[in-house]
C-alpha positions in Angstrom: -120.2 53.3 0.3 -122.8 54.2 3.1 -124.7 57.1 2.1 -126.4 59.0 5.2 -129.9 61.1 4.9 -133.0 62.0 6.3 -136.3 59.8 6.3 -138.8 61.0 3.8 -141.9 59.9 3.6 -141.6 57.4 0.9 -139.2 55.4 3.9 -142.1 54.5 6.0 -142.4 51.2 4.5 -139.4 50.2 4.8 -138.9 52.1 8.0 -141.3 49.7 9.7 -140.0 46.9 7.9 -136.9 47.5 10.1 -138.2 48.1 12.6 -139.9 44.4 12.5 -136.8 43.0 11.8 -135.3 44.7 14.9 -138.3 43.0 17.0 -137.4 40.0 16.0 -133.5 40.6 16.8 -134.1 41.9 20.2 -136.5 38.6 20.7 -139.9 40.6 20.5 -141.1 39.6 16.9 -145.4 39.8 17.9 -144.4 43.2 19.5 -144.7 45.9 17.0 -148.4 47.6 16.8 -147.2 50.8 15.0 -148.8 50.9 11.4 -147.1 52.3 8.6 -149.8 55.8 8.9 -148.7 56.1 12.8 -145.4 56.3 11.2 -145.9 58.5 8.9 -147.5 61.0 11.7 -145.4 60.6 14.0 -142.3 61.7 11.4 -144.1 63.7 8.7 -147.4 65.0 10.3 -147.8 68.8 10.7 -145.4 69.0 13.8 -143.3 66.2 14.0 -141.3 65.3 17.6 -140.2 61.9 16.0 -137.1 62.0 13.4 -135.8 59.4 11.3 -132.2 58.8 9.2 -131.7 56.1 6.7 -128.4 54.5 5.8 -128.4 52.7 2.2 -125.3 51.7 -0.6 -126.0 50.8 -3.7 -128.0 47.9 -2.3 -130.6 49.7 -1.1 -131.5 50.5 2.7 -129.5 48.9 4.9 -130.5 50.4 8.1 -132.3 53.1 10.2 -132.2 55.7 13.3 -134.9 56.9 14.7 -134.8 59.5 17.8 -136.1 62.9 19.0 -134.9 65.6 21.2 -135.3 65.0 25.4 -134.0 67.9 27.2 -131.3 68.1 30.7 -132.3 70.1 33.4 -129.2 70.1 34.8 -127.1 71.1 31.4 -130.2 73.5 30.2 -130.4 72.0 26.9 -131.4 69.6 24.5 -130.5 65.9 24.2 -131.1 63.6 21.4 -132.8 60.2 22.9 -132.1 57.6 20.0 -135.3 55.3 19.9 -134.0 52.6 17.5 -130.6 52.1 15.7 -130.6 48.9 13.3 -128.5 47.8 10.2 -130.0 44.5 8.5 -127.4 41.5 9.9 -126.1 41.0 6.1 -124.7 44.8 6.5 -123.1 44.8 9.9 -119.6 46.0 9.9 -119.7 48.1 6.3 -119.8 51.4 8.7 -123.8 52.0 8.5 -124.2 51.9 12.2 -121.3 54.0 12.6 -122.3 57.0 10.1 -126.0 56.7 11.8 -124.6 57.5 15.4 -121.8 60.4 13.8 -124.9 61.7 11.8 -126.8 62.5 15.4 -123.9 63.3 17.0 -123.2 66.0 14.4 -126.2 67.1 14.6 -126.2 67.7 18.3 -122.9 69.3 18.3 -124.0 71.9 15.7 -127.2 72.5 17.7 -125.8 72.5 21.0 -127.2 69.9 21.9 -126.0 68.0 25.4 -125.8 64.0 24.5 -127.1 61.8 22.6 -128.0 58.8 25.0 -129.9 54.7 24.0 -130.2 52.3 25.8 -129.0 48.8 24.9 -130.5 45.1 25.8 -127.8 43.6 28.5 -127.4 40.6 26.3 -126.6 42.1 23.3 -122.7 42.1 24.0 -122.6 42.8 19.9 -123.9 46.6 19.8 -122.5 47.2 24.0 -119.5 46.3 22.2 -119.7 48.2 19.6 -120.8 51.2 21.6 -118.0 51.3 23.4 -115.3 51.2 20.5 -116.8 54.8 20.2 -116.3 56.2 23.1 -119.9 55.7 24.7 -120.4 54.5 28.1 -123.1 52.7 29.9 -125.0 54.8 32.7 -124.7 52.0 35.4 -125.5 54.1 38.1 -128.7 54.2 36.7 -131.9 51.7 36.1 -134.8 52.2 33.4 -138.2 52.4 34.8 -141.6 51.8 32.9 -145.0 52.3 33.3 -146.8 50.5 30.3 -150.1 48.0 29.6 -152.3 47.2 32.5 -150.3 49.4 34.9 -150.5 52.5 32.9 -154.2 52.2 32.5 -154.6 51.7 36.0 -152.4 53.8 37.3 -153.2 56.6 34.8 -157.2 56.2 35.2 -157.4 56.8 39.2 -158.5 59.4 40.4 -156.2 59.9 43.6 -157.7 61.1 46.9 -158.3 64.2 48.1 -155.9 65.7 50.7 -157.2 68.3 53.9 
């Protein structure tokens, strides 16, 4: 039976191991630079912005969520953006996944909250799948933009000209 809860700090071990394990999965196994203290304050530091839920069974931890709030302009309120959502392969399809994603929505109904939006990998017809047996849709009307690495530095270090 999947049990639900909130990340303590005892998880951040094994919050990272997942999260390696989810680098590997998505194809990205030498991407991960967060160390377990970055993890620990980011979610437990004296003002956190990062949250984190765990699913386990009497196996252990099976999987994770990890998201914080973003906010809509146009609704006024809070959002929750959901980071990372992984359950270990061996545990797909025993409901962990499921309970993670009706845990936040929960918790954005009782506070009000807007959405709760992710954003999935195009290849990974598994979870898009899966996301849609729920009721979620993909925003195709819209395309994800980032600024990161070299282009962030540059971009972020110029000092832009002066305007008359």
């Amino acid at each position: 039976m999947t049990s639900i809860r909130r990340a303590r700090e005892s998880d951040v071990p094994v919050i990272l191991e997942l999260i390696r394990e989810l680098a590997v999965y998505e194809k990205e196994p030498d991407a991960v630079k967060t160390t377990e203290e970055q993890l620990k304050q980011a979610l437990f530091g004296g003002n956190p912005s990062v949250f984190a839920h765990i699913a386990e069974d009497d196996g252990g931890v099976q999987g994770f969520a990890l998201w914080f709030r973003n906010f809509s302009t146009w609704e006024g309120v809070h959002g929750i953006y959901l980071e990372d959502l992984y359950v270990r392969p061996e545990s797909r399809g025993a409901g962990h996944g499921k309970a993670l994603l009706r845990t936040l929505a929960q918790h954005a109904v009782e506070n009000g909250y807007a959405r709760v939006e992710w954003a999935v990998l195009n290849w990974n017809e598994p979870s898009i799948n899966f996301y849609r047996s729920l009721g979620a849709l993909p925003q195709e009307e819209w395309s994800t933009f980032r600024l990161a690495g070299p282009a962030l530095r540059e971009f972020g270090s110029t000092v832009p000209a002066r305007t008359a």
